[in-house]
C-alpha positions as CSV (number, residue, x, y, z in Angstrom):
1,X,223.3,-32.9,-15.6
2,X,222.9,-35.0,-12.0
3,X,226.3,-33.2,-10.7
4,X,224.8,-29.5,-11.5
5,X,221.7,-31.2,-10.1
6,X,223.6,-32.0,-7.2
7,X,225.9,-28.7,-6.9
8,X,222.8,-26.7,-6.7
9,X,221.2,-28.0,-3.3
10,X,220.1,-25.3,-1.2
11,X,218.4,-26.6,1.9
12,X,220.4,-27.4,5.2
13,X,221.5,-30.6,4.5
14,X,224.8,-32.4,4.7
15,X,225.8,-33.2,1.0
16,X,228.5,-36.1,0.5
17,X,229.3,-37.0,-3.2
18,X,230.9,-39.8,-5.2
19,X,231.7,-39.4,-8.5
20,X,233.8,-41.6,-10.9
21,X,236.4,-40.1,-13.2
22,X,235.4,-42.5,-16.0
23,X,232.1,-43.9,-17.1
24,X,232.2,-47.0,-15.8
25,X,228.9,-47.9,-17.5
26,X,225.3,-49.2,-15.9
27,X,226.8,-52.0,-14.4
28,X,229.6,-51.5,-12.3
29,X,228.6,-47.3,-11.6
30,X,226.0,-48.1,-9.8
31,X,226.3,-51.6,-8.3
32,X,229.8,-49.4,-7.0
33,X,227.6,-46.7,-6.1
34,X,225.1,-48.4,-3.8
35,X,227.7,-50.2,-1.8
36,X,229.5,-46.5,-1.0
37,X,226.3,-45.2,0.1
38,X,226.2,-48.4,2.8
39,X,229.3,-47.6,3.3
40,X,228.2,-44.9,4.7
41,X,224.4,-45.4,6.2
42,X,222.7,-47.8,7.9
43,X,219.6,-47.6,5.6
44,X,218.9,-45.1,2.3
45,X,216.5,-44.4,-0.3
46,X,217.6,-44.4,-3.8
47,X,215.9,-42.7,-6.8
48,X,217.0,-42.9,-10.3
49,X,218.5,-40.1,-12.0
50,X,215.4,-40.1,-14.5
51,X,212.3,-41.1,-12.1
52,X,210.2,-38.4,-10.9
53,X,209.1,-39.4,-7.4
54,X,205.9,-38.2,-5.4
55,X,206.7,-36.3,-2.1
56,X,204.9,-39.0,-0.1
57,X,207.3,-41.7,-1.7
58,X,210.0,-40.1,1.2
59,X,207.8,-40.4,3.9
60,X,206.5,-44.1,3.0
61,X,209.8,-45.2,2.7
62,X,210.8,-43.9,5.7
63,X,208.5,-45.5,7.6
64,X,208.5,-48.7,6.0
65,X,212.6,-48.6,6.9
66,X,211.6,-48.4,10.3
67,X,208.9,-50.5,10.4
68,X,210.4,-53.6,9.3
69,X,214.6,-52.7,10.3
70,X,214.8,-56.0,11.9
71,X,212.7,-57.9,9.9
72,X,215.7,-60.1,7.6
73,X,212.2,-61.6,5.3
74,X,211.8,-58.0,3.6
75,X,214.4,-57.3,1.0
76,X,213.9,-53.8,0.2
77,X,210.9,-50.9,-0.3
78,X,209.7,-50.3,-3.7
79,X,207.7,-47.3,-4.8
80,X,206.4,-48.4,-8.4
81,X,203.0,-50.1,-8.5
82,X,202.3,-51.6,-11.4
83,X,198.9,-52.6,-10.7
84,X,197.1,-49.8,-13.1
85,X,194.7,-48.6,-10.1
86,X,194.2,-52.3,-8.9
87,X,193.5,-52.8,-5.3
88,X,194.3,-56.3,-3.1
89,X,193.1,-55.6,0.2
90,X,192.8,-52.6,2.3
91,X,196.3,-52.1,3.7
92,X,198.9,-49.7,2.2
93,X,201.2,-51.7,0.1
94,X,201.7,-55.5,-0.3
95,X,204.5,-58.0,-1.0
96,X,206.2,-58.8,-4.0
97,X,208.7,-61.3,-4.9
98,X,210.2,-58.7,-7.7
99,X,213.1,-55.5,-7.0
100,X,211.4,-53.1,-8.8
101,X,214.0,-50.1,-8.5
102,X,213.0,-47.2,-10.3
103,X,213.0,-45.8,-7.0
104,X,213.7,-47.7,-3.8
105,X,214.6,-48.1,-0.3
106,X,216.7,-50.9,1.6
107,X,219.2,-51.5,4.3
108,X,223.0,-52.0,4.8
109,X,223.0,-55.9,6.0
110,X,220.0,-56.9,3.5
111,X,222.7,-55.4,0.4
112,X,226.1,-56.2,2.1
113,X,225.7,-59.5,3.0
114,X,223.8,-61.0,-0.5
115,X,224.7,-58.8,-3.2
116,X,227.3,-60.1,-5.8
117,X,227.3,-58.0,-9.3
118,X,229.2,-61.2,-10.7
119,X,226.8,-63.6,-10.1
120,X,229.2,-65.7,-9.1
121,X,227.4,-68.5,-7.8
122,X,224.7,-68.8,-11.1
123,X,225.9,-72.0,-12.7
124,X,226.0,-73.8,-9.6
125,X,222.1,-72.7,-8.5
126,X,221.4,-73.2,-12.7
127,X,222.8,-76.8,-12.4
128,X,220.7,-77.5,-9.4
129,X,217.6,-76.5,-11.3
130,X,216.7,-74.0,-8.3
131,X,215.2,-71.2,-10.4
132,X,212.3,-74.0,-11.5
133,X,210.7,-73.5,-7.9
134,X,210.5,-70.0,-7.8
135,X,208.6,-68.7,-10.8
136,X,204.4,-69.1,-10.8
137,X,204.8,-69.9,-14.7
138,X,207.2,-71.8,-17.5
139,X,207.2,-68.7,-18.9
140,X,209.0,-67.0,-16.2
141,X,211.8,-70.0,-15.4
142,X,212.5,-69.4,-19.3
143,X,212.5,-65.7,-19.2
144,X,214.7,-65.6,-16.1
145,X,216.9,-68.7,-16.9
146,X,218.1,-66.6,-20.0
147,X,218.3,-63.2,-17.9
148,X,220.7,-64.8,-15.6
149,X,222.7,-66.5,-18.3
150,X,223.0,-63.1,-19.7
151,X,224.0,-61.4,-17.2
152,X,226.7,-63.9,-15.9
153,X,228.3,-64.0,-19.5
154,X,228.3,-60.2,-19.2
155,X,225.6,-59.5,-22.1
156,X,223.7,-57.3,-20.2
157,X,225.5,-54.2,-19.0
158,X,223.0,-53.9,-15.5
159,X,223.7,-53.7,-11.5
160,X,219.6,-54.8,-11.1
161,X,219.0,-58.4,-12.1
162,X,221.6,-59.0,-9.7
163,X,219.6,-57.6,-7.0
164,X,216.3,-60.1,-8.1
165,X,218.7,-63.2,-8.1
166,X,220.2,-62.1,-4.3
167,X,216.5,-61.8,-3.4
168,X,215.4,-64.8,-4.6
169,X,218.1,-66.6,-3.3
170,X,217.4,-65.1,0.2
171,X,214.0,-66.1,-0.1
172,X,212.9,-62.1,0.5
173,X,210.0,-60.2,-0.4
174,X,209.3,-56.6,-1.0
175,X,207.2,-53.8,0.0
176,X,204.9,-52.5,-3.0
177,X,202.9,-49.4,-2.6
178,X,199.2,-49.5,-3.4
179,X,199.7,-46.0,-4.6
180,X,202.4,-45.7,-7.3
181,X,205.0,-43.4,-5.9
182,X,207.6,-42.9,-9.2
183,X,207.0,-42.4,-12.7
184,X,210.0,-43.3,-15.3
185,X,210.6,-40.3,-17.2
186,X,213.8,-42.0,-19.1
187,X,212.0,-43.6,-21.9
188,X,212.5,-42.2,-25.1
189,X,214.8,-42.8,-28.4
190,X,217.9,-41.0,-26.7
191,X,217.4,-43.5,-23.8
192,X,219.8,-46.1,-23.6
193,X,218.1,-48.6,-22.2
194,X,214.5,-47.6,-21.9
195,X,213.7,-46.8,-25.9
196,X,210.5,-47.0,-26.5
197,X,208.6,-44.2,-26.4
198,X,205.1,-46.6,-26.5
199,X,205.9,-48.3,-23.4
200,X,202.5,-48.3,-21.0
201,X,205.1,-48.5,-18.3
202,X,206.8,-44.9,-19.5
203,X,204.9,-41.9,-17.5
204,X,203.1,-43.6,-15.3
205,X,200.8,-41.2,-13.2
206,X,201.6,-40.4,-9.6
207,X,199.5,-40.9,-6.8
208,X,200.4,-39.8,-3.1
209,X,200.4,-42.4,-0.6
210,X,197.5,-42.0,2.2
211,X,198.6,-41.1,5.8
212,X,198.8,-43.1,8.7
213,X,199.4,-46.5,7.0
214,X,197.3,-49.3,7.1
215,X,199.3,-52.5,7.4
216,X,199.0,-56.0,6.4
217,X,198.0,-58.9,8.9
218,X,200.6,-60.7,7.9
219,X,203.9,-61.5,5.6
220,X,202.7,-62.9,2.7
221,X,203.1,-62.3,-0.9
222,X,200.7,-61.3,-2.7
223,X,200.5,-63.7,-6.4
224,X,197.9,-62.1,-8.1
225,X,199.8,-58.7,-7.9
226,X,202.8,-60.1,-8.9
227,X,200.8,-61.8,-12.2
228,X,199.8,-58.4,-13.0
229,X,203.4,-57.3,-12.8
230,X,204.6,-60.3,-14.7
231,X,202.6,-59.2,-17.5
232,X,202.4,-55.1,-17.6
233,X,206.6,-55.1,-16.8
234,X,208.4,-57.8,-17.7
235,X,206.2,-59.0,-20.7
236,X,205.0,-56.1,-21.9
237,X,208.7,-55.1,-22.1
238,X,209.4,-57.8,-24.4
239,X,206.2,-56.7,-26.5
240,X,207.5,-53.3,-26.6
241,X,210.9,-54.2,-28.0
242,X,209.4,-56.4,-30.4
243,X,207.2,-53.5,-31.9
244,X,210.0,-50.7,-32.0
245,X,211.8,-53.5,-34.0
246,X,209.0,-54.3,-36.4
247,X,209.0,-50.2,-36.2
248,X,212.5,-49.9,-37.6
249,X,212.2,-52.6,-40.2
250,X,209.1,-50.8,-42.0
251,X,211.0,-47.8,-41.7
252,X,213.7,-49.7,-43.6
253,X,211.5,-51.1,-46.0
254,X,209.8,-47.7,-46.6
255,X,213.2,-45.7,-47.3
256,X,214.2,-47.8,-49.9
């Protein structure tokens, strides 16, 4: 479905392709994929092949590319806002300590030069107890602790928690969107990751981003956002898998 996607461009454009043979699976495809594309480029946008983007996402992230090229603190460009028509401030988009990539814009030297799909350096920053001064709660040095572990033991098949650990070790932030730019259409039973259809992250609604941008006085992550993110994403993902399993055990207990 993407390659006929792909095939069928028909604007002047120059269209350069890379396409595996085999399925190398979530992982590895597109970790693989991203570092051919900065092979390539400078600086690009990425979308998901199931995220529906709003035309002003292209323009933001354009902007934002070249607003802050030289600027090492900014990790990359988001365009999901999770904050449900919150507000913080007047300016455009604010900073976030979490890769949100759904749909997304970075640069060669902030991917090439942190970026390790191994995790290869996890037990020694585990040991150290590093992860402990990063997260606002307990909550999140547990939740993380065992996303890392996972990951580094190869027991989740993903290219994107590596991407949050390079971050964090750099000590980046990331551009958020006030508006939210990308809605994730891949949720669904045939997903396979995304399965729940219930997810109040699924679908979001898309709002274009306001022209000329009003930017931030300063660097400076914004907490509160990031709270609401906590909470709406990454716990409310764990509250959606644990209904779609209480789902399929009553559907168990019913068939019998």
């Amino acid at each position: 479905m993407a390659r006929d996607v792909v095939t069928r461009i028909d604007w002047e454009c120059e269209v350069l392709t890379n396409f595996s043979d085999v399925n190398l699976g979530c992982k590895h495809r597109v970790s693989s994929g991203i570092d051919w594309i900065f092979d390539q480029v400078e600086e690009a946008i990425i979308l998901e092949d199931d995220c529906l983007p709003d035309p002003s996402f292209f323009r933001f992230c354009e902007e934002m590319l070249e607003q802050y090229r030289d600027d090492k603190q900014i990790g990359m460009i988001s365009g999901t806002n999770f904050q449900s028509g919150r507000r913080h401030g007047q300016a455009s988009y604010y900073f976030s300590k979490y890769s949100i990539i759904w749909g997304w814009a970075s640069w060669r030297d902030r991917w090439s030069e942190s970026y390790d799909v191994k995790m290869t350096n996890w037990p020694e920053v585990r040991d150290q107890g590093w992860l402990a001064e990063l997260p606002d709660s307990r909550h999140e040095v547990r939740y993380w602790s065992n996303i890392f572990e996972r990951v580094y033991r190869g027991e989740i098949d993903t290219w994107d928690y590596q991407w949050f650990f390079s971050s964090w070790l750099q000590r980046r932030v990331n551009i958020v969107p006030m508006a939210n730019l990308i809605s994730n259409l891949g949720y669904g039973s045939d997903a396979t990751h995304t399965t729940s259809n219930e997810s109040q992250v699924a679908n979001l609604a898309l709002e274009p981003m306001s022209f000329p941008l009003n930017h931030p006085s300063e660097v400076t992550r914004n907490n509160q956002a990031d709270h609401i993110t906590d909470k709406v994403f990454f716990r409310g993902t764990l509250t959606d898998r644990a209904r779609q399993k209480l789902k399929r055990i009553r559907n168990k207990l019913l068939s019998r």
